[in-house]
Structure formats: structure tokens, C-alpha cells
C-alpha positions as CSV (number, residue, x, y, z in Angstrom):
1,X,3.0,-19.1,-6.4
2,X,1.9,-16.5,-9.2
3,X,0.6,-13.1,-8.3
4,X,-3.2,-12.5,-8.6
5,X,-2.9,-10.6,-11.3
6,X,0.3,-9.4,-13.8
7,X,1.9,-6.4,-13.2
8,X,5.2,-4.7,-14.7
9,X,5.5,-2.8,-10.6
10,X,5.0,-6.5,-9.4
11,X,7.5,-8.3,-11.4
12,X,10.1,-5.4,-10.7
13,X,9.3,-5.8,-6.8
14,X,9.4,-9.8,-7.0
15,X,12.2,-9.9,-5.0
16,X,11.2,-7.5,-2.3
17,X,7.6,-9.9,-2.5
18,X,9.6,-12.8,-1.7
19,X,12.0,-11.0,0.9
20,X,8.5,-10.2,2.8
21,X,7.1,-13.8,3.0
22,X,10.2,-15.2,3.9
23,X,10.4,-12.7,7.2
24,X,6.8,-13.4,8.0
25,X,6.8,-17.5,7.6
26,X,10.6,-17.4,9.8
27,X,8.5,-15.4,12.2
28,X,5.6,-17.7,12.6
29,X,8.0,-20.6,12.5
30,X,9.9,-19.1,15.1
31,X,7.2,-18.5,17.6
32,X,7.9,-14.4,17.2
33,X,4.7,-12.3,17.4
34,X,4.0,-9.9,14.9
35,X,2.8,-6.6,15.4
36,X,0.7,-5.2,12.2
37,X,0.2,-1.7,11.9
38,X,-1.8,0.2,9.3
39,X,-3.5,3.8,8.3
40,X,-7.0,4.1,9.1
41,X,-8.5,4.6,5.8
42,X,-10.0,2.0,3.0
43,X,-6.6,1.6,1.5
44,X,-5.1,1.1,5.0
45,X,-8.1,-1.2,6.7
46,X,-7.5,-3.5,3.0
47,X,-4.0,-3.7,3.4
48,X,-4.4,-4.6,7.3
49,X,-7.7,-6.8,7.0
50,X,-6.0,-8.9,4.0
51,X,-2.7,-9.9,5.6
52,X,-4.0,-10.6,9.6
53,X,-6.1,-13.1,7.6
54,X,-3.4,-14.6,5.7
55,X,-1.1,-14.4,8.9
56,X,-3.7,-16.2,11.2
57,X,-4.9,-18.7,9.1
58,X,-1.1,-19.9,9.0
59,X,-0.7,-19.5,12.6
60,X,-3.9,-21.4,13.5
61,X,-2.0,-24.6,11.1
62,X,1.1,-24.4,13.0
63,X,1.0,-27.1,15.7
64,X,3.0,-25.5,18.5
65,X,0.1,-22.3,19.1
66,X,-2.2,-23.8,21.2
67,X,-3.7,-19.9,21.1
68,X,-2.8,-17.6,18.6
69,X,-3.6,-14.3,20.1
70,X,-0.2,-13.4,22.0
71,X,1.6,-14.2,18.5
72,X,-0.7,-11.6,16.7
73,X,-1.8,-8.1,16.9
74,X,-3.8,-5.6,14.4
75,X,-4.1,-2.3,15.1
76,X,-4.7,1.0,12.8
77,X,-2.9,4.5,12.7
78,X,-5.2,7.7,12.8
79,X,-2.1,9.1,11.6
80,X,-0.5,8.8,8.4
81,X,2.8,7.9,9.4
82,X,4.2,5.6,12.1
83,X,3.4,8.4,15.3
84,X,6.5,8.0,17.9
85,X,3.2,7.7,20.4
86,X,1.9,5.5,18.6
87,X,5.1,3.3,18.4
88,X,5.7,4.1,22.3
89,X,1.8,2.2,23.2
90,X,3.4,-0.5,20.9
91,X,6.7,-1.4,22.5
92,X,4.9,-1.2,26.0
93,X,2.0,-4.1,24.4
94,X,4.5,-6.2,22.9
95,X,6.8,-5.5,26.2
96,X,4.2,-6.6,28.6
97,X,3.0,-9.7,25.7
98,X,6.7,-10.7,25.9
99,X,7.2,-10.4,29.4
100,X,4.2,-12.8,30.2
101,X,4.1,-15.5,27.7
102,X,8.0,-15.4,27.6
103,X,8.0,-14.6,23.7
104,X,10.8,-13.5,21.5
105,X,11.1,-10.1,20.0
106,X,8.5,-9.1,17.4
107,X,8.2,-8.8,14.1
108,X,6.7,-5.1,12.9
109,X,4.7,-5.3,9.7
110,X,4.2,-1.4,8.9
111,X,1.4,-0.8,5.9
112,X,0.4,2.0,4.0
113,X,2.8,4.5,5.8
114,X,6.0,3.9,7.4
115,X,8.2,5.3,4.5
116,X,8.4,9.0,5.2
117,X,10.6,11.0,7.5
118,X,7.7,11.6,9.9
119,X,8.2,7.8,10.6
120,X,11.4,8.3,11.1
121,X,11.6,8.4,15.0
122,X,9.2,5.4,15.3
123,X,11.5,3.1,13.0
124,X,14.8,4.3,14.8
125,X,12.8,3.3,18.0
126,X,12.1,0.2,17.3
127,X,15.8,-0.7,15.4
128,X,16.9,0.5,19.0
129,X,14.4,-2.4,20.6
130,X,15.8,-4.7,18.6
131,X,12.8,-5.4,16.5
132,X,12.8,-6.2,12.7
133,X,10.5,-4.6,10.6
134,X,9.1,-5.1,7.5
135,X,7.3,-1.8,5.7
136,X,4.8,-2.0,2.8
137,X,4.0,1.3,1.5
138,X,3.1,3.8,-1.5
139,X,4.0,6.9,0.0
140,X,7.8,8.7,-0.6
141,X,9.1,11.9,0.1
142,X,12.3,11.1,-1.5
143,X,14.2,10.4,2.0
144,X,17.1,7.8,2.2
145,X,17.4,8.1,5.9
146,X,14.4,5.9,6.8
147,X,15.5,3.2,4.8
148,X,18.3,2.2,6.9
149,X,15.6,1.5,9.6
150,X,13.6,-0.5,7.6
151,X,14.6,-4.5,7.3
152,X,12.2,-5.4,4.2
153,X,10.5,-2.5,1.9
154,X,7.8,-3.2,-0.7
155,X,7.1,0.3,-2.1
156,X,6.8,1.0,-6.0
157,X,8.7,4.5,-5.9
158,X,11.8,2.6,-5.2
159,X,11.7,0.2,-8.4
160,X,9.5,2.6,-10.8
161,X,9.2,6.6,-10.5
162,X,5.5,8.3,-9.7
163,X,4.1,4.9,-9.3
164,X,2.0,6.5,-6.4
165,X,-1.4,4.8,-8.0
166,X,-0.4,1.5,-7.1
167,X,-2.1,1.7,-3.8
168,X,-0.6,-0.2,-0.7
169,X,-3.8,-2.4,-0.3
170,X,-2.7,-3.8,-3.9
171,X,0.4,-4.7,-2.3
172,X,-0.5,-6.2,0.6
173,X,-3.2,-8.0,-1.1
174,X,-0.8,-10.0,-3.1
175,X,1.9,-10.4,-0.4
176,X,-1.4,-11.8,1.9
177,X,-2.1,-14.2,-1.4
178,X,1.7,-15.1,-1.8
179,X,1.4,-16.6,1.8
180,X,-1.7,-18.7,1.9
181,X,-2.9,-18.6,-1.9
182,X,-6.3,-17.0,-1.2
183,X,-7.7,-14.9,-3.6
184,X,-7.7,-11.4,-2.3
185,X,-8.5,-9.0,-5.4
186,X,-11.9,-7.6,-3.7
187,X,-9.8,-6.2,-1.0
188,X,-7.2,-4.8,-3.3
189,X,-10.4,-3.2,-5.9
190,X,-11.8,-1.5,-2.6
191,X,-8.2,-0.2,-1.8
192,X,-8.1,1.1,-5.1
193,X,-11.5,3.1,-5.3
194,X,-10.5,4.0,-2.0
195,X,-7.6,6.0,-3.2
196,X,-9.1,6.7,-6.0
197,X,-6.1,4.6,-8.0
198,X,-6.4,4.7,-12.0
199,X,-3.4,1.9,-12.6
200,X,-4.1,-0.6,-15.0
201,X,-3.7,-2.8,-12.1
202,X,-7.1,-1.6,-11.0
203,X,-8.8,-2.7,-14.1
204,X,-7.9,-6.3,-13.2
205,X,-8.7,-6.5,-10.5
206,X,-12.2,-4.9,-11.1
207,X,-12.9,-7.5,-14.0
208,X,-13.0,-10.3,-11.0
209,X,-15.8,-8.4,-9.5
210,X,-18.5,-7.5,-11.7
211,X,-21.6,-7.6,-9.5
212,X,-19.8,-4.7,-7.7
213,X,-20.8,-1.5,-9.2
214,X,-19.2,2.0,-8.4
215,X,-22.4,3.2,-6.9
216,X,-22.1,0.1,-4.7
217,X,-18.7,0.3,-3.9
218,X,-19.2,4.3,-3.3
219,X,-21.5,3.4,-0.3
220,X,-18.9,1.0,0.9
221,X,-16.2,3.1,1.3
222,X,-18.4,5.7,2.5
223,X,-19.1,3.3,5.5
224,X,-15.7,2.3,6.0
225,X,-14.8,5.7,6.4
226,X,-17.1,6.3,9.1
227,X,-16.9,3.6,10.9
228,X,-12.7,4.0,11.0
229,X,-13.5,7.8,12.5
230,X,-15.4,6.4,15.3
231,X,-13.7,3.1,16.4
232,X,-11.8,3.8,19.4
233,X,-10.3,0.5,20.1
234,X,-9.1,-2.1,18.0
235,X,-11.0,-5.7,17.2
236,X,-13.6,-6.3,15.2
237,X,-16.1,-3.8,13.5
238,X,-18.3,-3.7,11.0
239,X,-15.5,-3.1,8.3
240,X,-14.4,-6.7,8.9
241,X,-17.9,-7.4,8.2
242,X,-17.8,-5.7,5.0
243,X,-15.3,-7.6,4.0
244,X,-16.5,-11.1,5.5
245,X,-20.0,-11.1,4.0
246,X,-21.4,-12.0,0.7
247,X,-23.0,-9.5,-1.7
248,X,-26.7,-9.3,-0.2
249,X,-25.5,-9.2,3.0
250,X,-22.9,-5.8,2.1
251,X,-26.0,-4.3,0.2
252,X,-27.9,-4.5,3.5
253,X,-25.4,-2.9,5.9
254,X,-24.3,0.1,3.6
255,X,-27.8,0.8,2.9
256,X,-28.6,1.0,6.4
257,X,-26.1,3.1,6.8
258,X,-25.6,5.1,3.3
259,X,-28.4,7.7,2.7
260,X,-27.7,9.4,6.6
261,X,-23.9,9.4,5.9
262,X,-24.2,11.7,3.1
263,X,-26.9,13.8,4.5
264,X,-24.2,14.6,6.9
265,X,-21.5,15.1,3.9
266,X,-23.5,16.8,1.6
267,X,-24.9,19.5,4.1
268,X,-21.2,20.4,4.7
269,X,-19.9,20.2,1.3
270,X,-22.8,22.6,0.3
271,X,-21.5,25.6,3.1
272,X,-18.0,24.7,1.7
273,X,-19.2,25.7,-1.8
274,X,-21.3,28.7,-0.5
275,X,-17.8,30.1,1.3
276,X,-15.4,28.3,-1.8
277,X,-13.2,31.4,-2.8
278,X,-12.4,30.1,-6.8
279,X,-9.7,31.7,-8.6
280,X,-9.2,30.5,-12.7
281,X,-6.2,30.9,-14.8
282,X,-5.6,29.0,-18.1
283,X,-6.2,25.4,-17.1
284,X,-6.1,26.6,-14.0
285,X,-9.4,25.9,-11.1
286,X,-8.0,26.8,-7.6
287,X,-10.2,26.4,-4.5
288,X,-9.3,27.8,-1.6
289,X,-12.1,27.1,1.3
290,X,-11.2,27.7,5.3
291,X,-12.5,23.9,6.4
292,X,-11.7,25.0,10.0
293,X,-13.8,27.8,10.1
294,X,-16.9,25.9,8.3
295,X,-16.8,22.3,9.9
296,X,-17.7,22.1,13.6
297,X,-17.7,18.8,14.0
298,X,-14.8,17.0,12.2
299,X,-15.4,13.9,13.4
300,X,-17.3,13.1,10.6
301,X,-17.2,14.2,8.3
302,X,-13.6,15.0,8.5
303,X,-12.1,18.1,7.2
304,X,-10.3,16.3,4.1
305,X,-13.3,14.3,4.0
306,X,-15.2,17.7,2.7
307,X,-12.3,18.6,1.0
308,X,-11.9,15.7,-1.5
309,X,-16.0,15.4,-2.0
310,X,-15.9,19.3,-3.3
311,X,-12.9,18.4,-5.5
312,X,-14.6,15.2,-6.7
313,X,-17.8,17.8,-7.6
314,X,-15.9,20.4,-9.2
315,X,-13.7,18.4,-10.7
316,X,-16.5,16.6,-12.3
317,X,-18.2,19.9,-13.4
318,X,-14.9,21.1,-15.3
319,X,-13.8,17.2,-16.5
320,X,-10.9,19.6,-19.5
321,X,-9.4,21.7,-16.7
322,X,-6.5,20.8,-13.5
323,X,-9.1,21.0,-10.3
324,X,-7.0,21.5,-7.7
325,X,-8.2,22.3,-3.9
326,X,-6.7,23.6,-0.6
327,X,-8.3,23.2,2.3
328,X,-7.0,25.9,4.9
329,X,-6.8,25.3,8.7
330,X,-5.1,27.1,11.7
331,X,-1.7,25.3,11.2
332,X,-1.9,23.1,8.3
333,X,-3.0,23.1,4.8
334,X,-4.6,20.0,3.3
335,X,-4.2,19.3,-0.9
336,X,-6.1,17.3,-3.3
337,X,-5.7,17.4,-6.7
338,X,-7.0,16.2,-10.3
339,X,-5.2,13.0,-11.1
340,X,-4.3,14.4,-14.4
341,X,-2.4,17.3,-13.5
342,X,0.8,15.9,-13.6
343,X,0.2,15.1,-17.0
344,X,1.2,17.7,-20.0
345,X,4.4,18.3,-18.2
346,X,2.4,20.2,-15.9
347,X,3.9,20.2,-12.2
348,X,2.7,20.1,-8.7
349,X,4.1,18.4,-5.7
350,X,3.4,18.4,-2.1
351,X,6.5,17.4,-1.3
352,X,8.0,20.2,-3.7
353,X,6.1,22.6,-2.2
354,X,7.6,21.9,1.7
355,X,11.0,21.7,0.6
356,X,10.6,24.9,-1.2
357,X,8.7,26.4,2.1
358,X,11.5,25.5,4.4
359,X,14.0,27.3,2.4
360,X,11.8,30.6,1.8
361,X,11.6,30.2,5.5
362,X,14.5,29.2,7.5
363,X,13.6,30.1,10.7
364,X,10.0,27.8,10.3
365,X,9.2,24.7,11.1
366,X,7.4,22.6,8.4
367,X,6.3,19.0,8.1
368,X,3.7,16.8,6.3
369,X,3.6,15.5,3.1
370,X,2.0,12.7,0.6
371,X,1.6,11.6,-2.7
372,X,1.9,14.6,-5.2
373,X,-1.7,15.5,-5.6
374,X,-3.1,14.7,-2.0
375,X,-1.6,15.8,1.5
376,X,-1.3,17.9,4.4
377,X,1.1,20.9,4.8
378,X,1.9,21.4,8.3
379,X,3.2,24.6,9.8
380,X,3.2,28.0,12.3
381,X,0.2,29.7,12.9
382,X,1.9,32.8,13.2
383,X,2.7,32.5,9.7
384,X,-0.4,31.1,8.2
385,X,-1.0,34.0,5.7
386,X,1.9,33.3,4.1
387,X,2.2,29.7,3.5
388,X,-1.2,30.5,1.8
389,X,0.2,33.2,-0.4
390,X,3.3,31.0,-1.1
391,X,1.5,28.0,-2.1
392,X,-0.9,29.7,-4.1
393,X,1.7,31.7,-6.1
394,X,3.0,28.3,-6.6
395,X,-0.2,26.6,-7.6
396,X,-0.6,29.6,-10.5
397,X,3.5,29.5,-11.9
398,X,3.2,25.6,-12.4
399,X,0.0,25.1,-13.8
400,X,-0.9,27.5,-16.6
């Protein structure tokens, strides 16, 4: 079967595509269950939404399930990585799903995370249950060590370098049409504007959606992203809904919804511009707002949330110079950047910037990471002050 749409990334990840059906059909056939876990954003819900359909709908054809539930389980990440507590919850479901049906070990489909070394624990934990897993991701840190944990890996950085704009709901929207040959491209546009993707890929899969403007699909993702901050458990919400319904009926539950959302966002956004301290050099804009000390409900809207909507703004407002904001917290930093910074030989890197941190500080403990332009640095309180100077001394010496 042919991919949705062509793609240099796909071709050179063919095999890898056909590696990942094969494990999921031998699963199904086999009577194993399959655990699917995915990140809690639009990129994440797309990538989770599009294969439980394709997985189900081949289950419910298979003769020997008289009930397909114990063989299946979605269920998102708050997190953006595979949590250790997370994984923990899991092996104790699938333990307990094993123990009373009389199943055989799972199958772990891990999408839109899964690839860095905060995973790590998880994926050693679950090689060490026995379980195979399958990861579909566009996040990488440049690691080798979770890879040996990992049975099947779809994830463009491996095949093609700073391929981070071909979203992991583009992925998994094609691996979900590879196994039952529906046509998935909405999901894989709304995982795209999601994460604000500018492939090429993007454009085609756009072009099948015309009636689908970006002030529409705006108001989509907006709901999406507050409906994944207040589910609590897993099942069915109003994002399957989104993604269920035709046109008219979408229009009608995101404008329900739309106009108090960004009252919410906008009233925060505006105290984060009032406090914004902005420093300029050369192509340089550099915002540096304290989102902890501003947002008391981060809930929703979340911290980052603010944080990427003032980038968006300025970023707008200044369309021929690098935007690039830091949102400071008590023990983390979180990034987002203009998406053509890395053009012009002009550098920044999240994960740069941690690896640098942990040698300028031996005795610290750092973690996070992401693509280039957007993620979280995680680290001490006691030395917040300077992380902040670090990272803004490097913000200045790489982008002039």
C-alpha cells in the first residue's frame, strides 16, 4: 500500500514503516494486547487517536475477539517522555489485564516521546518485563543508549539530520493508513499546526482539506489543548469528537468553546507583556518573562501555553528578526523559538545548551530537553540565577 502522501523522510523510513506494521498485525494475530501510549498535546492526541482507530477496526475483523477491550489500551502522557510512574501504572494494568483474561505479554506502542534519555528508565523497565516495544517519535537528544531498548523506531533524525518538523502525528498517521488503508491526512494537518510544522509534508496534506482554514483550525487546537489539561482519566472526550465529526458539527463545538478560551489566554498573555523584560542585539529579540511568578493558575492556560502565544505575537510583530523566548520558573526554564533561527548558520539548541550546563557545572543536576527551538531546561533552585545568566550569554554569542 502507498503512503498518503510522498515524502523523501518517508521513503528513507520505508523500512522502519514496514517493520512497525508487521509487529502490530503479529500482535493482533497473536492475541497480544497492545498498550498505546502518547503525549498529551494535538500532535500527541493525532498520533494516538489515528492508530487506536486503525488498531481497533482490525481487531474488531479478527474472528477469535469476541471483545476487543482487554487486547487494547489508549492512554496519554502529561509528560513529555515515557515517566518511570507512568510506565510503573502500566505494567500493573497490563499485569492485572494479563493475569485475568490469561493474555500474553503486550505489545508497547510509544508515540511522540519515547526517544530521549528521560525515557530511558521506562524502556529498560519494560525490556526487563519482557515486553516489545515499538517507538514512533520526532524528538532526539542525540543518545544511542535508548535505542537498544527500543524493538522498532520510526523517528526522522535517525534517517535525515534536523528533520524535527516532520511531526510524529505525520508519522503515525501514515503507519495507521499502512494498516487499514483509511485516509488519515486531517489528523496528520492538525498535528502539524499543532506543532507548528513548516515541512513540505504539511502543504500536502493541507491541499486535502481546503474547507479548513487556519482561523478554524486555530480554535481547534485551542480546544484540544484545553480539554487534554483537564481530562483526568482516559476514554473518550470531546477531542475524539473533534476528530469524529463533520465540518458543521467541529464549527459548533470550538465556537462554543473558542471566544472564553482566549479570554483566559489573552488576559495572561497581556500581564506577561506588561512584566516581558526584552533585551535586542543585531537580529537578536530575547524575552525573558518569570511565568511562575505571573500565572496562578497553570492549569489553563499553562505556563508554555503563555509562553508560545507571546512568542507567536512578538514574533509576528518583528517577522525580519530571530524571536526567541524564555520562560523562567523556580527549577526549570522553558524555550521557544522562531522557526527560522537555525537558518543563516545561526545556532541554538536546547539540547546544546544542557550539555554545555552540565559541564560548566559538574556538581548540578540537569535534565530536559526537545527539539532545538522548543523545550524545558530542568535544574536546582539554588542555582537558578545562573542557569539564567548562562543561557542568556548563550542566546546573545550564537545569535548576532
Amino acid at each position: 500500500m502507498e503512503m498518503m502522501i510522498k515524502s523523501e523522510i518517508y521513503e528513507l523510513l520505508k523500512d522502519k514503516f514496514s517493520e512497525a506494521k508487521e509487529e502490530i498485525l503479529n500482535a493482533i494475530k497473536d492475541q497480544r494486547p497492545i498498550l498505546l501510549k502518547h503525549h498529551s498535546d494535538a500532535d500527541g492526541y493525532c498520533c494516538g487517536l489515528a492508530l487506536e482507530k486503525a488498531i481497533l477496526s482490525i481487531i474488531k475483523k479478527t474472528k477469535p475477539y469476541k471483545n476487543p477491550r482487554p487486547y487494547f489500551k489508549r492512554s496519554s502522557l502529561r509528560t513529555p517522555f515515557y515517566d518511570y510512574s507512568d510506565c510503573i501504572r502500566d505494567i500493573t494494568h497490563m499485569h492485572d489485564t494479563i493475569e485475568r483474561f490469561g493474555l500474553k505479554k503486550p505489545l508497547v506502542i510509544i508515540a511522540d516521546t519515547g526517544t530521549t534519555m528521560e525515557s530511558l528508565m521506562a524502556l529498560k523497565r519494560l525490556r526487563l518485563e519482557g515486553y516489545k516495544v515499538i517507538v514512533i517519535d520526532h524528538h532526539y537528544d542525540n543518545n544511542k543508549i535508548t535505542l537498544k531498548y527500543i524493538d522498532t523506531i520510526i523517528n526522522p533524525h535517525l534517517v535525515k539530520e534536523y528533520s524535527t518538523n516532520i511531526v510524529a502525528g505525520y508519522l503515525c498517521s501514515e503507519l495507521a493508513h499502512l494498516l487499514n488503508g483509511d485516509d488519515f491526512s486531517f489528523m496528520a494537518m492538525i498535528a502539524g499546526y499543532g506543532d507548528k510544522s513548516d515541512a513540505a509534508e504539511m502543504e500536502l496534506y493541507s491541499a486535502k482539506h481546503k474547507d479548513f482554514d487556519f482561523t478554524l483550525i486555530k480554535k481547534i487546537l485551542a480546544v484540544i489543548d484545553y480539554e487534554s489539561l483537564m481530562i483526568k482519566t482516559d476514554g473518550y472526550s470531546l477531542i475524539n469528537k473533534l476528530f469524529d465529526s463533520n465540518i458543521k458539527d467541529i464549527k459548533e463545538i470550538v465556537d462554543m468553546y473558542y471566544d472564553d478560551l482566549q479570554g483566559k489566554i489573552n488576559s495572561f498573555v497581556s500581564c506577561v507583556e506588561k512584566y516581558n523584560k526584552q533585551e535586542a542585539q543585531g537580529n537578536l529579540i530575547l524575552n525573558l518573562v518569570e511565568v511562575s511568578k505571573i500565572n496562578f493558575n497553570p492549569v489553563f492556560p499553562s505556563n508554555v501555553r503563555i509562553l508560545s502565544r507571546m512568542q507567536d505575537k512578538i514574533k509576528d510583530e518583528n517577522t525580519n528578526k530571530f524571536v526567541l523566548s524564555l520562560g523562567i520558573n523556580e527549577q526549570s526554564i522553558s524555550v521557544r523559538g522562531s522557526h527560522n533561527i537555525n537558518k543563516d548558520n545561526i545556532r541554538f539548541d536546547i539540547n546544546e545548551v544542557i550539555s554545555l550546563l552540565k559541564k560548566k557545572f559538574p556538581n548540578n543536576i540537569f535534565e530536559g530537553g526537545g527539539h532545538p527551538l522548543a523545550g524545558t531546561i530542568k535544574f536546582s533552585n539554588i542555582i537558578k540565577d545562573d542557569v539564567v545568566k548562562f543561557v542568556v550569554d548563550y542566546c546573545k554569542n550564537n545569535i548576532k
